[in-house]
C-alpha positions in Angstrom: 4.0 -62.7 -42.8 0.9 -64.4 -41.9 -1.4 -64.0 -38.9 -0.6 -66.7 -37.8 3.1 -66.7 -38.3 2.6 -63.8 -35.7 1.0 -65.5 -33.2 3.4 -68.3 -33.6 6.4 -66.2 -33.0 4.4 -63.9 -30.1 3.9 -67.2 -28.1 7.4 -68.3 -29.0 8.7 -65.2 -27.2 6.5 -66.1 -24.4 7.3 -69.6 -23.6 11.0 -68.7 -23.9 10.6 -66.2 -21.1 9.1 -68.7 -19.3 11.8 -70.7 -19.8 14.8 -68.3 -19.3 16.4 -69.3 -15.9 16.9 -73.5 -14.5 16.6 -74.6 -12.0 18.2 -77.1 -9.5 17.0 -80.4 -10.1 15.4 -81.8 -6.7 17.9 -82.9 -3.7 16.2 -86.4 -4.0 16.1 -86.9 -8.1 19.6 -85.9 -9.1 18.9 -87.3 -12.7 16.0 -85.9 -13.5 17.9 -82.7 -15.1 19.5 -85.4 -17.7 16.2 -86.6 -18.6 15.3 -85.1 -22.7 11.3 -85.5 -21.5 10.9 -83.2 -18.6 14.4 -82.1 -17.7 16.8 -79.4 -18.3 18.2 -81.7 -21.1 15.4 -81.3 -23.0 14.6 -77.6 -22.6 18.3 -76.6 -23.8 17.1 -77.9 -26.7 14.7 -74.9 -27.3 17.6 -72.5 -26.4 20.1 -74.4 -28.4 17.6 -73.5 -31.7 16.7 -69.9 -30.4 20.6 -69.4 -30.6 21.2 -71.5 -34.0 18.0 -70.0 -35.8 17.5 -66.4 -34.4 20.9 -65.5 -33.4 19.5 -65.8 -29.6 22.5 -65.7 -26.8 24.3 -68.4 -26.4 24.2 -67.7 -22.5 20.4 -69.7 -21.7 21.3 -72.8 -24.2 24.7 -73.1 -21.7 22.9 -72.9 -19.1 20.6 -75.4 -19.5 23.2 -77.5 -20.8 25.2 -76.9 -17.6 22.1 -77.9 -15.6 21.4 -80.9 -17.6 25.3 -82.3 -17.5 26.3 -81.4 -13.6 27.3 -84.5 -11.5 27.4 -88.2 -12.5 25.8 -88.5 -15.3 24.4 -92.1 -15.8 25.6 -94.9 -18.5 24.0 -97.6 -16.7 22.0 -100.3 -18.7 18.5 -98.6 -17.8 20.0 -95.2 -19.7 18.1 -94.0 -23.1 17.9 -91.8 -25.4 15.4 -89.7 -23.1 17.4 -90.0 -19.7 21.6 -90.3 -18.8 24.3 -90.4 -21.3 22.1 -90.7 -24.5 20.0 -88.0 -24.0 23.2 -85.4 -23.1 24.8 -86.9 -26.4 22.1 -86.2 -28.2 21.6 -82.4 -26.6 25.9 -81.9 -27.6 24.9 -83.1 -30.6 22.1 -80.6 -31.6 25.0 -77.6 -30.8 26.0 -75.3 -33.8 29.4 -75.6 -35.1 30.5 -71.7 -33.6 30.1 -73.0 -30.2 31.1 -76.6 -30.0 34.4 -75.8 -29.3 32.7 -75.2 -25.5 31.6 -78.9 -25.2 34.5 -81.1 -27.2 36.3 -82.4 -24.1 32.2 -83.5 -22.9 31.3 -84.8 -26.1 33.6 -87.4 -27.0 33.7 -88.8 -23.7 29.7 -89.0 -23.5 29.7 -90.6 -26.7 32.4 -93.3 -25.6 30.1 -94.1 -23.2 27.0 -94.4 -25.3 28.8 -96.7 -27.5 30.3 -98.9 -24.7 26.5 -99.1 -23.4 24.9 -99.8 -26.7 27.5 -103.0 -27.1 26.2 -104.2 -23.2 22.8 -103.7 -24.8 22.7 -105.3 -27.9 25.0 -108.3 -26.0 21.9 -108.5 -23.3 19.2 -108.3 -25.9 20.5 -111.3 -28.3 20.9 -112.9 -25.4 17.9 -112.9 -24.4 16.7 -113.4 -28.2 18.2 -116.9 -28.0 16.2 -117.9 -24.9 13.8 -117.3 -26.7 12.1 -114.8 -23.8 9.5 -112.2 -24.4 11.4 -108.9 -24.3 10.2 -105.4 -22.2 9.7 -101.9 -23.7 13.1 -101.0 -22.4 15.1 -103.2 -24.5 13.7 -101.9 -28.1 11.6 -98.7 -27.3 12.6 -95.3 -28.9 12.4 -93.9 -25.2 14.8 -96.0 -23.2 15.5 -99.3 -25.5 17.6 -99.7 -28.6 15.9 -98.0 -31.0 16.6 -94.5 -28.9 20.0 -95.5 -28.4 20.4 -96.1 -32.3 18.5 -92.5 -33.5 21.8 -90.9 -31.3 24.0 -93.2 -33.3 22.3 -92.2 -36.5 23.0 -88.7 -36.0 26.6 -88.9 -34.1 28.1 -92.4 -35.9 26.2 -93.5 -38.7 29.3 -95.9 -40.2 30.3 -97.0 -36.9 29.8 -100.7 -35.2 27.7 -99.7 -32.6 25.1 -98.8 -34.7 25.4 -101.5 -37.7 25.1 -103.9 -34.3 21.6 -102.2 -33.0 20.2 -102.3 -36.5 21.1 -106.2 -36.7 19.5 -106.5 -33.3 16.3 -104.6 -34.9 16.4 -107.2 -37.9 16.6 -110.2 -35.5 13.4 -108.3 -33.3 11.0 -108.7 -36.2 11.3 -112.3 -36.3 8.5 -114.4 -34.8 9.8 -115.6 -31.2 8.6 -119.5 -31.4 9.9 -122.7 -33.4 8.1 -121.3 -36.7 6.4 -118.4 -38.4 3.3 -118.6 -36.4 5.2 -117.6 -33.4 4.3 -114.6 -31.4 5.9 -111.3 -32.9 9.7 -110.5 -32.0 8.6 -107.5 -30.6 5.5 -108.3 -28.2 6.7 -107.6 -24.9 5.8 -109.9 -21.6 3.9 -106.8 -19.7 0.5 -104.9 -20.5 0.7 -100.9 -21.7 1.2 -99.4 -18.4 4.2 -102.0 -18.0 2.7 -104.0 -15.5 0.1 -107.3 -14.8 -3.4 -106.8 -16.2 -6.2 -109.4 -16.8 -7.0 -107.7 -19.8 -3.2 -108.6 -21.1 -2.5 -111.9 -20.1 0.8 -112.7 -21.9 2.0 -109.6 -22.3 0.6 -107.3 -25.8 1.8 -106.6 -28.9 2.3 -102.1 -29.3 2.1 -100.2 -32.5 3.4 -97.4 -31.0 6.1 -94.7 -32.0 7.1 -94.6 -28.5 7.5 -97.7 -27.3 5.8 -100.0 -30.4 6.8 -101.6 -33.7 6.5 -98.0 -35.0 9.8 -97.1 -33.2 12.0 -99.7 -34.9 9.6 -99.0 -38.6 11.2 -95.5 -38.1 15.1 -96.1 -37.2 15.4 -99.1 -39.8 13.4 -96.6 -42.5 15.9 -93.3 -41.6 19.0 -95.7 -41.7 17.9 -97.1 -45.1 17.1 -94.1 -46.3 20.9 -92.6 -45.8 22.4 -95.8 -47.6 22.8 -97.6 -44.4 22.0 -101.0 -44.1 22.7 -104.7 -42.9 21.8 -108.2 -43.8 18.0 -108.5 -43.5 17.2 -104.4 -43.7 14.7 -104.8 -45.9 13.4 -107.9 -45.0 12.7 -106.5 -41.8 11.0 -103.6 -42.9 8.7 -105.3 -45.2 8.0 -108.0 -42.5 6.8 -104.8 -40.1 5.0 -103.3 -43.2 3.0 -106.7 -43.2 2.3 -106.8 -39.9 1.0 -103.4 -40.4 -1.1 -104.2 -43.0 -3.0 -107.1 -41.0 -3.8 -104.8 -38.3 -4.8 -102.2 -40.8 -8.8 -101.3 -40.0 -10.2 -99.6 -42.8 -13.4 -96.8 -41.7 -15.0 -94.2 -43.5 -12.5 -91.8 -42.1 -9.5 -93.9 -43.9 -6.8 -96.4 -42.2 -6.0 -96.4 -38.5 -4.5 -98.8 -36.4 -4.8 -100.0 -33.0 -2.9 -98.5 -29.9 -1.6 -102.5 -29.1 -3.2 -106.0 -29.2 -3.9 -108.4 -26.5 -3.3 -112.3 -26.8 -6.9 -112.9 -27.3 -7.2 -110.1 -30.3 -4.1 -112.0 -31.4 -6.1 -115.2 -31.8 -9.5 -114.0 -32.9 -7.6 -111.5 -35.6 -9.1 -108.1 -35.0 -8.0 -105.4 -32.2 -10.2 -105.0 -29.1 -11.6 -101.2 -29.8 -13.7 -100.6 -33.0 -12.7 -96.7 -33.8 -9.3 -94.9 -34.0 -8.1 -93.2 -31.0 -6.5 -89.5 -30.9 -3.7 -89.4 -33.8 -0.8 -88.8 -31.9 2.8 -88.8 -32.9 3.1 -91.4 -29.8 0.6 -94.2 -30.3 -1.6 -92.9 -33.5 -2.2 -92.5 -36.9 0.4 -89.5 -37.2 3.5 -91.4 -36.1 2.4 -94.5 -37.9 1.7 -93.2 -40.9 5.0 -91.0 -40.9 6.9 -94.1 -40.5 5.2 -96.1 -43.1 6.0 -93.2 -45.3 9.5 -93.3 -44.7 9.9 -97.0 -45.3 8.2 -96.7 -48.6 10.9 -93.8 -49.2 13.9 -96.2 -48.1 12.2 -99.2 -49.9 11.2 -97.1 -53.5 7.9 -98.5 -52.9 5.8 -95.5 -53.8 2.5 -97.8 -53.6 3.1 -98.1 -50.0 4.5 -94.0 -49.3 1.2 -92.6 -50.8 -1.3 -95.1 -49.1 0.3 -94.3 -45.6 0.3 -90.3 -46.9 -3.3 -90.8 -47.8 -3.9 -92.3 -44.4 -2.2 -89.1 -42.7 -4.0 -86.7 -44.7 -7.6 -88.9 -43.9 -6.3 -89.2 -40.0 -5.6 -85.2 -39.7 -8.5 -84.0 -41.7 -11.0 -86.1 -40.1 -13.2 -83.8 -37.0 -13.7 -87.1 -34.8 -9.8 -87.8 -34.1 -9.1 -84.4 -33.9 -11.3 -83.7 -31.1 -9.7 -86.3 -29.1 -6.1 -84.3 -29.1 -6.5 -82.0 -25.8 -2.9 -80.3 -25.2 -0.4 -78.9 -26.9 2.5 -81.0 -26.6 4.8 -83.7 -28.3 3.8 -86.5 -27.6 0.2 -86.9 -27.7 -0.9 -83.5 -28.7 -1.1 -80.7 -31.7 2.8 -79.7 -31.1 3.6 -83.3 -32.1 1.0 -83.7 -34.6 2.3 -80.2 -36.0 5.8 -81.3 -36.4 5.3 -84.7 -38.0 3.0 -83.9 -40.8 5.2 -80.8 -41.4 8.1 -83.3 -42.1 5.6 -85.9 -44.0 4.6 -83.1 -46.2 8.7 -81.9 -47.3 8.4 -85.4 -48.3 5.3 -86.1 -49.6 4.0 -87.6 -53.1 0.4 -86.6 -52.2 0.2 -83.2 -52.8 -2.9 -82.6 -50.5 -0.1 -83.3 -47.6 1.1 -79.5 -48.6 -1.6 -78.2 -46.6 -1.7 -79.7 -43.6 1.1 -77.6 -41.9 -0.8 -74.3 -42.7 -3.8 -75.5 -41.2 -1.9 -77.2 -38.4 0.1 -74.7 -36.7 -2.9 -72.4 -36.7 -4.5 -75.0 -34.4 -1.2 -75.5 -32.6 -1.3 -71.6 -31.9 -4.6 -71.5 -30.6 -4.1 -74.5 -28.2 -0.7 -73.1 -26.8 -0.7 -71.7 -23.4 2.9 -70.5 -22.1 1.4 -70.1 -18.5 0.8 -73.6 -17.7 3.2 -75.4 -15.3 4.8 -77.8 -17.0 7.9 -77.3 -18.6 9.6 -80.3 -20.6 10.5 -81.2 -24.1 7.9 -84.1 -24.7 4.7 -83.1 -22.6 5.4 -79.8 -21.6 5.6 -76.1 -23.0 9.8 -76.7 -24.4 8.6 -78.9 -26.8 5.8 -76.9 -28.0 7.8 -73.8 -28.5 10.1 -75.9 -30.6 7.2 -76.6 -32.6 6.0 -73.2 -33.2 9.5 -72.1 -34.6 9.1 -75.0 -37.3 6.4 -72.7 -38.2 9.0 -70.1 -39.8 11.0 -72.7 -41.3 12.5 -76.7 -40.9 14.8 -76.7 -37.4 17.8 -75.6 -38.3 19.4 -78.2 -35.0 17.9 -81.2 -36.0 16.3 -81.4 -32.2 13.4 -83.4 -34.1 15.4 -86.3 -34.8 14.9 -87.5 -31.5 11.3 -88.3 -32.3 13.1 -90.4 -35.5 10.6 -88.0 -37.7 13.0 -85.8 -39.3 
């Protein structure tokens, strides 16, 4: 065992104490336990793995699953994969097979509900596809739109309807919205980045995100493909989204890296509005990017395209300028998720440089991990960066990581 395996597992132990006992969720935000960011439905996720991997008790994971799934719990149209029905469907899913007996009852009816929803979804967004109307983060997005909606169907329903239905949606999103092929990308929503009105954003922007960009759909459409799912347009789709990545592509001594999003005017005058990459998170950066453009040239045997987005990974994650940009620990935007993609792009990986990134990684994941600070949740918080540091022992043995679509 390595040193660093050893601080790995001694911090694991920590944030797990932390994390022992939930808590009611406030008297004002009844919901907020069923969000998989910063709720309890995310933190069972760590206890669900302790319990599945180390032969943990099973008594914290039902707790926090208790927490998470007490009261109404939401299938309205605004539910996603990381808040409501979705995200508890997604926790029931991650459970091992000794103690699913406990949650059978809960789990069926959840899931009737996710599928009912995804239908009222996928009827709202063609809809609105036919109006030809710019569409919002919510409708697509892996947090709250379609795409999250689909990674749960992925995992719970592969051959069913409902999901066959999203991934037709997610063919029809990656055509241009106008009369012709110079149209506006499917995909570029009517709002700025911080979902409101900017003057830097007039007409909405087009996001290359993992979270809430292009990225997202790249990844569901590549992971469906790559289990022998598919519809009419599959790969059309994801070779139209490979395209688009490849015009946006900026090419600096550091290797490929693409912009965060694109305004209207960088739209017109074909090059993004910052000149550098930003941090490589799993969220917006080269990580999550590059993990996705991997995957699609794994579903599409393109090998051409799977080592130059592994090369891009290796270049993004080797490279002292971006990596000084990452300042937490978490999944999202930090080492935690950066730790945990590249780990799963190197199982995968051609490029055989890709082999020792995870080494390197989760020592710098180790020394960035504080169990002390506050907060607590699966995506920013100290839950998901626990989950991180077990992958440091071996791949999860729940699967929790498929709600990032990177497993």
């Amino acid at each position: 065992m390595t040193s660093a395996t050893v601080a790995s597992a001694t911090l694991l132990e920590q944030y797990t104490a932390r994390l022992t006992q939930p808590a009611a969720p406030p008297p004002d935000e009844p919901w907020a336990a069923q969000s998989l960011a910063d709720g309890a439905a995310g933190i069972s996720l760590l206890h669900i793995e302790m319990a599945a991997r180390h032969g943990a008790p099973w008594r914290p994971a039902h707790q926090w699953i208790t927490t998470a799934a007490t009261g109404h719990i939401s299938a309205a149209d605004t539910a996603g994969l990381f808040l409501g029905a979705p995200a508890i469907g997604f926790v029931l899913a991650t459970i091992p097979p000794d103690f699913q007996y406990l949650y059978d009852s809960a789990r069926q009816t959840v899931h009737q509900h996710v599928i009912d929803l995804a239908h009222r979804r996928v009827d709202a967004a063609l809809t609105r596809i036919r109006r030809g109307d710019l569409p919002e983060f919510a409708e697509y997005d892996l947090f709250y739109g379609l795409t999250g909606i689909g990674a749960y169907l992925l995992r719970t329903d592969p051959e069913g309807l409902a999901l066959e239905r999203v991934l037709k949606y997610l063919v029809a999103l990656t055509r241009p919205i106008g009369f012709d092929e110079r149209g506006l990308p499917g995909w570029w929503v009517r709002h700025d980045p911080a979902r409101g009105e900017s003057a830097h954003f007039p007409g909405g922007h087009g996001n290359f995100g993992a979270a809430h960009g292009i990225t997202g759909p790249l990844l569901l459409l590549a992971q469906a493909l790559r289990r022998g799912i598919s519809v009419k347009g599959h790969r059309e789709a994801l070779w139209r989204i490979c395209e688009h990545l490849d015009t946006w592509c900026q090419i600096s001594p550091s290797g490929p890296w693409w912009p965060e999003h694109i305004s209207r005017r960088d739209l017109a005058r074909g090059r993004p509005h910052h000149d550098f990459p930003t941090r490589p998170s799993w969220c917006y950066g080269t990580t999550g990017i590059a993990r996705a453009g991997q995957l699609a040239g794994i579903a599409l045997h393109a090998p051409n395209i799977q080592e130059f987005y592994e090369d891009a990974l290796y270049r993004a994650l080797t490279d002292p300028e971006q990596l000084d940009q990452v300042t937490d620990s978490g999944l999202c935007h930090g080492w935690a998720g950066i730790y945990q993609t590249a780990t799963r792009a190197a199982a995968d990986a051609l490029d055989l440089r890709l082999q020792a990134l995870p080494r390197r990684l989760s020592s710098i994941l180790a020394a960035n991990a504080h169990p002390n600070l506050s907060e607590s949740g699966l995506i920013n918080g100290g839950a998901g960066t626990a989950l991180a540091l077990t992958t440091c022992a071996s791949a999860p043995n729940t699967g929790w990581d498929a709600c990032l679509l990177i497993d």
